[in-house]
C-alpha positions as CSV (number, residue, x, y, z in Angstrom):
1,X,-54.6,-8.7,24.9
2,X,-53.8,-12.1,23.3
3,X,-54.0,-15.8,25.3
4,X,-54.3,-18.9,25.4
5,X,-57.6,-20.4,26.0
6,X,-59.5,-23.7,26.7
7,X,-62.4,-23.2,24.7
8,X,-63.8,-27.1,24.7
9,X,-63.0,-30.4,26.0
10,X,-61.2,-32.9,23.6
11,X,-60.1,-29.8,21.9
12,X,-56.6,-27.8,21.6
13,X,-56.5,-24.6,23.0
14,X,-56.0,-21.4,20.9
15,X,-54.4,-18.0,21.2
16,X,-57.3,-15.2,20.4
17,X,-57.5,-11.9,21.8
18,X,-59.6,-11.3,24.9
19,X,-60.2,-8.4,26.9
20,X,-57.7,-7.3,29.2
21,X,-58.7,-8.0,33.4
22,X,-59.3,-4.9,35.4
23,X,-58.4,-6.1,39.5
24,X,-61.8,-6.3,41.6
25,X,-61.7,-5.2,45.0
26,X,-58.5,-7.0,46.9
27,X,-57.0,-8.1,43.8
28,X,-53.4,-7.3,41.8
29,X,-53.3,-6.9,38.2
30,X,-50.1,-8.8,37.2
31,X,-48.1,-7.8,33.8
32,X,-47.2,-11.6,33.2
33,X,-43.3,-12.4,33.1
34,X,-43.9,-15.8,32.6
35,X,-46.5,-18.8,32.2
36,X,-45.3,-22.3,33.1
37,X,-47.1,-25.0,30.6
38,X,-48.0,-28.1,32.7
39,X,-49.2,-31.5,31.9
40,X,-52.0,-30.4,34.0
41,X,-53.1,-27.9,31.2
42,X,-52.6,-31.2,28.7
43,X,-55.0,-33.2,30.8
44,X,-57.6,-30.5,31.5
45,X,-57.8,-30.0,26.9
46,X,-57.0,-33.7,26.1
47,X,-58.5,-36.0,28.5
48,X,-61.2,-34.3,30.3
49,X,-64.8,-33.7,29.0
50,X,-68.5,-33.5,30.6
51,X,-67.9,-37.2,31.9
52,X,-64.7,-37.3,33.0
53,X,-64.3,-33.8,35.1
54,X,-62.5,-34.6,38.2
55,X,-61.7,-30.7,39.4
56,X,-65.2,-29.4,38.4
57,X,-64.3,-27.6,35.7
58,X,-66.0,-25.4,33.0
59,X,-64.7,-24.6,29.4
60,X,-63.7,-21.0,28.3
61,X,-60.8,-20.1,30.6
62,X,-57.7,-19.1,30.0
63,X,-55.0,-21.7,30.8
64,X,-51.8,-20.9,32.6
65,X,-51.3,-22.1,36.6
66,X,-48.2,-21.3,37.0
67,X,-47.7,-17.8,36.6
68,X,-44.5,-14.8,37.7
69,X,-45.2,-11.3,37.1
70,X,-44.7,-7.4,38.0
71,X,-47.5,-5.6,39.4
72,X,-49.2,-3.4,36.8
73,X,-52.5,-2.1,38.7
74,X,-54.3,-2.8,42.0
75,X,-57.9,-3.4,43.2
76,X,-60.1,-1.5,46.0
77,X,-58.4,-1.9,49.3
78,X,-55.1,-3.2,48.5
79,X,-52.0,-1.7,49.6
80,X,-48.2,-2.4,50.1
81,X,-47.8,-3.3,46.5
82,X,-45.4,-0.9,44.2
83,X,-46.0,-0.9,40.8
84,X,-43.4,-2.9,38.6
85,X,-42.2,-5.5,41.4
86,X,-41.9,-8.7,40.8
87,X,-43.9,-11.4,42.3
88,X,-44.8,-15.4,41.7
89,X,-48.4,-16.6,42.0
90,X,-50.0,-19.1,44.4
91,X,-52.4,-21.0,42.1
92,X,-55.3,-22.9,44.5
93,X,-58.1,-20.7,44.9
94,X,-60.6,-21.8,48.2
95,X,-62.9,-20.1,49.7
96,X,-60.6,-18.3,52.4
97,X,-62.4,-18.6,55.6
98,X,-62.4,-22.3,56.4
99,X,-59.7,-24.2,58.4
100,X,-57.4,-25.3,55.5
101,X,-57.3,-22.0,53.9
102,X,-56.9,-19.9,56.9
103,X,-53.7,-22.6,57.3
104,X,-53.2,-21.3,54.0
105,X,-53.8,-24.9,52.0
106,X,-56.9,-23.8,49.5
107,X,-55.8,-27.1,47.6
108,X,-57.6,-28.5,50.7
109,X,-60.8,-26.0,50.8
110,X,-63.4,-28.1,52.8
111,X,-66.1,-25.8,50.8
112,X,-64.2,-26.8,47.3
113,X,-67.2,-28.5,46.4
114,X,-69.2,-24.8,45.7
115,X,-66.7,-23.1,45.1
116,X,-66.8,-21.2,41.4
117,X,-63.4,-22.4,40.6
118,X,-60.0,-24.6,41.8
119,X,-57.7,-22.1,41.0
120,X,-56.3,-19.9,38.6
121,X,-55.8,-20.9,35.4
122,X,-57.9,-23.9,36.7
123,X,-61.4,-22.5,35.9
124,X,-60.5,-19.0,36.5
125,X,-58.4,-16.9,34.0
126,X,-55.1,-18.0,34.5
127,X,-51.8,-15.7,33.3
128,X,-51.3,-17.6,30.0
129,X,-51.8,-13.9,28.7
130,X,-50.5,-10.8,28.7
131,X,-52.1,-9.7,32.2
132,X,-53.9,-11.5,34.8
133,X,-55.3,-10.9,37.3
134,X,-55.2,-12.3,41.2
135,X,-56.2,-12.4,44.6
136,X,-53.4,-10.0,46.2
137,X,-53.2,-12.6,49.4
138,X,-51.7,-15.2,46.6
139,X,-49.2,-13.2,45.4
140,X,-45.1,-14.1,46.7
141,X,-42.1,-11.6,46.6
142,X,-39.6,-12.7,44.5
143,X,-37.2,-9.2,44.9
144,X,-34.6,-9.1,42.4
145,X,-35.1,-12.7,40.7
146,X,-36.2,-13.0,37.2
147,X,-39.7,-14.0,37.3
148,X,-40.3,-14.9,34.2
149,X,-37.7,-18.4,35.3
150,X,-39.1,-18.6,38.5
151,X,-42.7,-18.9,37.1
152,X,-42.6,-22.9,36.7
153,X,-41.9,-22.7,40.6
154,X,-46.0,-22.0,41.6
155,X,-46.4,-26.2,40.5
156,X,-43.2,-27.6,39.2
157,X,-41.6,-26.6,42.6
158,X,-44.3,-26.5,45.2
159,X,-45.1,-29.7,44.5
160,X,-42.6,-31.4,45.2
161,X,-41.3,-29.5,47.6
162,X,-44.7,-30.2,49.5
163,X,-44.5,-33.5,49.4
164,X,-40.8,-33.8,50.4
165,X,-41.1,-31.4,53.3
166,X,-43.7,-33.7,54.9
167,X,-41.5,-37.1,54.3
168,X,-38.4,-35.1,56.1
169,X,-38.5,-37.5,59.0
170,X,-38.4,-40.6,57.3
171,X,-34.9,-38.6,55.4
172,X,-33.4,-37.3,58.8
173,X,-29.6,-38.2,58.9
174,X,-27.0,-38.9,56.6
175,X,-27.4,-42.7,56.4
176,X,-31.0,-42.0,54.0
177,X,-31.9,-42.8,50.5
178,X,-34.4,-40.8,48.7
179,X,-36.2,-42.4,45.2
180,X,-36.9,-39.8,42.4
181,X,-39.1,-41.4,39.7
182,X,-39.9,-39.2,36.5
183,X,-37.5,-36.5,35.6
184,X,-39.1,-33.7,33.7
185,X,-39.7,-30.5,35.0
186,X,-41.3,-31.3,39.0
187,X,-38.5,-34.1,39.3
188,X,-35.3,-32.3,38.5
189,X,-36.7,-29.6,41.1
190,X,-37.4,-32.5,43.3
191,X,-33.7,-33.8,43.0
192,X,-32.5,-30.3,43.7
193,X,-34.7,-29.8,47.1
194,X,-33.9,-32.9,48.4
195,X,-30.5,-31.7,47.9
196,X,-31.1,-28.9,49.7
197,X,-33.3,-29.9,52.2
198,X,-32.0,-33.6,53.3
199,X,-28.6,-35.0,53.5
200,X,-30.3,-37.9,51.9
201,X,-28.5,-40.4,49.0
202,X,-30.6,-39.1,46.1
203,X,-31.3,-42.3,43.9
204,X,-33.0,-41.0,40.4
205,X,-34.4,-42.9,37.4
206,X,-36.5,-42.0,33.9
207,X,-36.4,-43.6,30.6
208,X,-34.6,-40.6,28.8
209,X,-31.2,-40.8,29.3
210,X,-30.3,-37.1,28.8
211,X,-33.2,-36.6,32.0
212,X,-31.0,-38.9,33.6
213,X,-27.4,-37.3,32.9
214,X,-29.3,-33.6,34.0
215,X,-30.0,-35.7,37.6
216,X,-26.6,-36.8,37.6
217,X,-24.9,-33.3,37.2
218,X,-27.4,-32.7,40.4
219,X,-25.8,-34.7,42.6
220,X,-28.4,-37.6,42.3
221,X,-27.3,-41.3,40.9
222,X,-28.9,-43.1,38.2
223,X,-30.4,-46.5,37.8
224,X,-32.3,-46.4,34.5
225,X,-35.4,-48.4,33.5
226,X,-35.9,-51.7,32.9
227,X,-36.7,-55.1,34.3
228,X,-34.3,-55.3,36.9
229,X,-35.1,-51.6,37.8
230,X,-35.9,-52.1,41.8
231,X,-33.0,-54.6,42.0
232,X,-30.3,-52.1,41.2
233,X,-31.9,-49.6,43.7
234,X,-32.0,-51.9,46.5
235,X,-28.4,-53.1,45.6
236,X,-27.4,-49.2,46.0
237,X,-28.9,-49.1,49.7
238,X,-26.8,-52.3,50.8
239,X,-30.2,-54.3,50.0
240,X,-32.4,-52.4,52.9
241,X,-34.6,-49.7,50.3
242,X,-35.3,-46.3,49.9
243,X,-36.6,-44.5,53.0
244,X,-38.9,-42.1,51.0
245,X,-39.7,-42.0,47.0
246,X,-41.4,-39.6,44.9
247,X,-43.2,-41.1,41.8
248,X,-43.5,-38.1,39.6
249,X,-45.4,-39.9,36.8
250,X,-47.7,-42.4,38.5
251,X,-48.9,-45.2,36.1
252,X,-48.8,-48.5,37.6
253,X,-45.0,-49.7,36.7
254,X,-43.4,-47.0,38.5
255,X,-45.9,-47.7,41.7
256,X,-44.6,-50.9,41.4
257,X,-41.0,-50.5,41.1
258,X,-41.0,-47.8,43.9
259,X,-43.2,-50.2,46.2
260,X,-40.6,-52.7,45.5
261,X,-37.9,-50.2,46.2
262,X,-39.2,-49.4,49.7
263,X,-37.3,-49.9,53.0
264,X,-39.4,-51.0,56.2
265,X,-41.2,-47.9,57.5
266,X,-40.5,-46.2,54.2
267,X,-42.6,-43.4,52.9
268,X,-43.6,-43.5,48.9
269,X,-45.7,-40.1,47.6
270,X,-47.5,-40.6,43.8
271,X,-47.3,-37.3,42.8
272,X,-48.0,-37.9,39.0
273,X,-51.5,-37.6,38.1
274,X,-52.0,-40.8,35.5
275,X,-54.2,-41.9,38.0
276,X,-53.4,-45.7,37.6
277,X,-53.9,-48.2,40.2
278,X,-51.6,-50.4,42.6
279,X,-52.6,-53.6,43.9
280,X,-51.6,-53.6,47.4
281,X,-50.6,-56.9,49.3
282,X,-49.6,-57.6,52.7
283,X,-46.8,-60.3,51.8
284,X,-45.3,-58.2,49.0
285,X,-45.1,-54.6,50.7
286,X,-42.7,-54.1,53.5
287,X,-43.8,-53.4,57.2
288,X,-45.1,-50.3,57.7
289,X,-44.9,-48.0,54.6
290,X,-47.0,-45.1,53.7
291,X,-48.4,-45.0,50.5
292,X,-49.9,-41.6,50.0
293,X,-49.9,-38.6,47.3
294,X,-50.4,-35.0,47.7
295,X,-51.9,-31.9,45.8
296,X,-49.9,-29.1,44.9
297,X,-48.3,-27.1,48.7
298,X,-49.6,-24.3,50.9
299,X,-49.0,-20.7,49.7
300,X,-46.3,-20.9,53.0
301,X,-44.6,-23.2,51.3
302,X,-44.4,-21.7,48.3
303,X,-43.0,-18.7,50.2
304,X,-40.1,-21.4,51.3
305,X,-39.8,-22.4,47.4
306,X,-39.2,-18.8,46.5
307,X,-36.4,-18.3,49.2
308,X,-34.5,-21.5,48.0
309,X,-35.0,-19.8,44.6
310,X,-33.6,-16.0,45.9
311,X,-30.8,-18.5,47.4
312,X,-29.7,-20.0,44.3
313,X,-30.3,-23.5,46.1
314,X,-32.7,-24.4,43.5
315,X,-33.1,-23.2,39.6
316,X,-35.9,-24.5,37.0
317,X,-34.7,-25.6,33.9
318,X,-37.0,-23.5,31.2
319,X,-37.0,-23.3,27.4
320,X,-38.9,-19.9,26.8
321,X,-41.7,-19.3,23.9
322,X,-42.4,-16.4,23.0
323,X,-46.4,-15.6,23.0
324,X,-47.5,-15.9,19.6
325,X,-45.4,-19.1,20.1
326,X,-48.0,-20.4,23.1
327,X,-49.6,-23.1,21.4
328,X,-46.0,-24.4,20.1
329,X,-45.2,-25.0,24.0
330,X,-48.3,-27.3,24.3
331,X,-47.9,-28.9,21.5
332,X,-44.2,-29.6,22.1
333,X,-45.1,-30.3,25.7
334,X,-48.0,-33.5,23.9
335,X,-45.1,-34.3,21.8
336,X,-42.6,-34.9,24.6
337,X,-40.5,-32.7,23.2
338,X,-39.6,-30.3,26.1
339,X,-37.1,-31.3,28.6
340,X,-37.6,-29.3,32.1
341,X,-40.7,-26.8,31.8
342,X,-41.9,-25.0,29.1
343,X,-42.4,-20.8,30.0
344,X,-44.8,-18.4,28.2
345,X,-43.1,-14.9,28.1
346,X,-46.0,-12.7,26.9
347,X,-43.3,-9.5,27.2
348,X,-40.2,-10.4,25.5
């Protein structure tokens, strides 16, 4: 079968023919709908090496995280699983018996440290291929909903989604402003589950004005970037700040302007992985906000995401590729060419 695989740090991927997974014992061979390409995927081929490996990775894996299929073939000892539904794939792979993954939060695995891999797609084959093939506990119903669209949701939505479901009391009642910074693919879906999660004013800002007219048609209002960028959003909340913010990009201007966007008590999550740094001070920040971040959801969550989803309350913008057009989602995806998520549909 053909994929697409990391064969090397500093090093594009390629798309080679590799032998087609046959499920082990309690795993689900997936005929794959659709592969989400993530910036993730760009870090882990472009920025990473032997040095510089923060999730423990090894080379010669195929890519592909966020991944929607049917069921092809199962492993020893599974059941319930009919041949040619569809399903979405939890991603975070832990060990399964400690207390975050029996609360279903592998992201979390307090033995991550020796385990063999993060996830799939992440050190283990991921679904950037024609078939792959997964532990049948990580595997979500999606019924009659195309998978190959809802594929972006195992990252682009859980994420978010994640994050926002644990700042819901900082959003409770109508008189609440939530701050959306970065709108590509995680922070459209972010607009769209505050929407339907929180009665909250949805404030929204990027640098791409077409990102920001998407927001708008969303339901979220706009303050572009710029100088004066925390100003304007303060000015929208009648001067008190944002009660929660989502920095979807995370270098250290959008830290800034969200830290400067905060009310008292506020709540801001980075959830973008630039990994650059704040410089926190007690007369700048307001009293009592959180500054945290989160990784990825728990695979209940991602249940929750797939119900908005089968609800038509939220909906991933995708441009498909087909497969021998893989490596032209990455590369449009390092290019900043792809607006919502780029999907791998290995079938047509």
């Amino acid at each position: 079968m053909r994929a697409v695989v990391f064969e090397d740090w500093k090093t594009f991927p390629v798309l080679k023919d590799v032998e087609k997974p046959t499920p082990g014992p309690g795993e689900v061979l997936l005929k794959v709908a659709g592969a989400g390409a993530c910036h993730s995927d760009v870090a882990i081929f472009q920025d990473y090496d032997a040095d510089f490996n923060p999730a423990g990775l090894s080379t010669g894996f195929v890519l592909g995280h966020e991944n929607a299929g049917w069921v092809e073939e199962v492993g020893q000892g599974v059941t319930g699983f009919d041949q040619g539904d569809a399903y979405l794939v939890y991603g975070p792979v832990g060990c399964g018996r400690c207390k975050a993954c029996s609360r279903g939060q592998d992201t979390y695995c307090e033995n991550a440290a020796t385990n063999p891999y993060p996830g799939i797609g992440l050190g283990r084959d991921g679904g950037m291929a024609e078939y792959v093939s997964v532990p049948a506990r990580n595997l979500v119903p999606l019924g009659d909903a195309d998978p190959a669209t809802a594929a972006p949701l195992a990252d682009a939505g859980l994420t978010p989604y994640h994050a926002i479901k644990l700042a819901l009391p900082k959003l409770a009642g109508a008189d609440t402003y939530a701050l959306v910074i970065g709108l590509g693919g995680l922070g459209l879906l972010g607009v769209q589950i505050l929407q339907a999660l929180t009665g909250a004013t949805i404030i929204a800002t990027d640098m791409k004005e077409d990102a920001m007219a998407e927001a708008e048609q969303l339901g979220a209002v706009t303050v572009p970037g710029g100088d004066d960028q925390a100003a304007k959003i303060r000015e929208l909340t009648g001067g008190k700040g944002v009660d929660a913010a989502f920095d979807f990009v995370g270098v250290s201007p959008t830290i800034n302007a969200a830290m400067q966007s905060m009310a008292v008590q506020g709540r801001l999550t980075v959830l973008g992985i630039a990994g650059q740094p704040y410089e926190w001070t007690f007369y700048t920040t307001p009293y009592e906000v959180e500054l945290t971040n989160s990784y990825w959801g728990t695979i209940e969550d991602l249940h929750e995401v797939a119900d908005l989803f089968r609800a038509g309350k939220i909906a991933p913008k995708v441009t498909k590729y087909p497969m021998d057009k893989a490596l032209d989602a990455y590369q449009d995806l390092v290019d900043g060419k792809v607006s919502g998520r780029a999907v791998v549909t290995p079938h047509g």
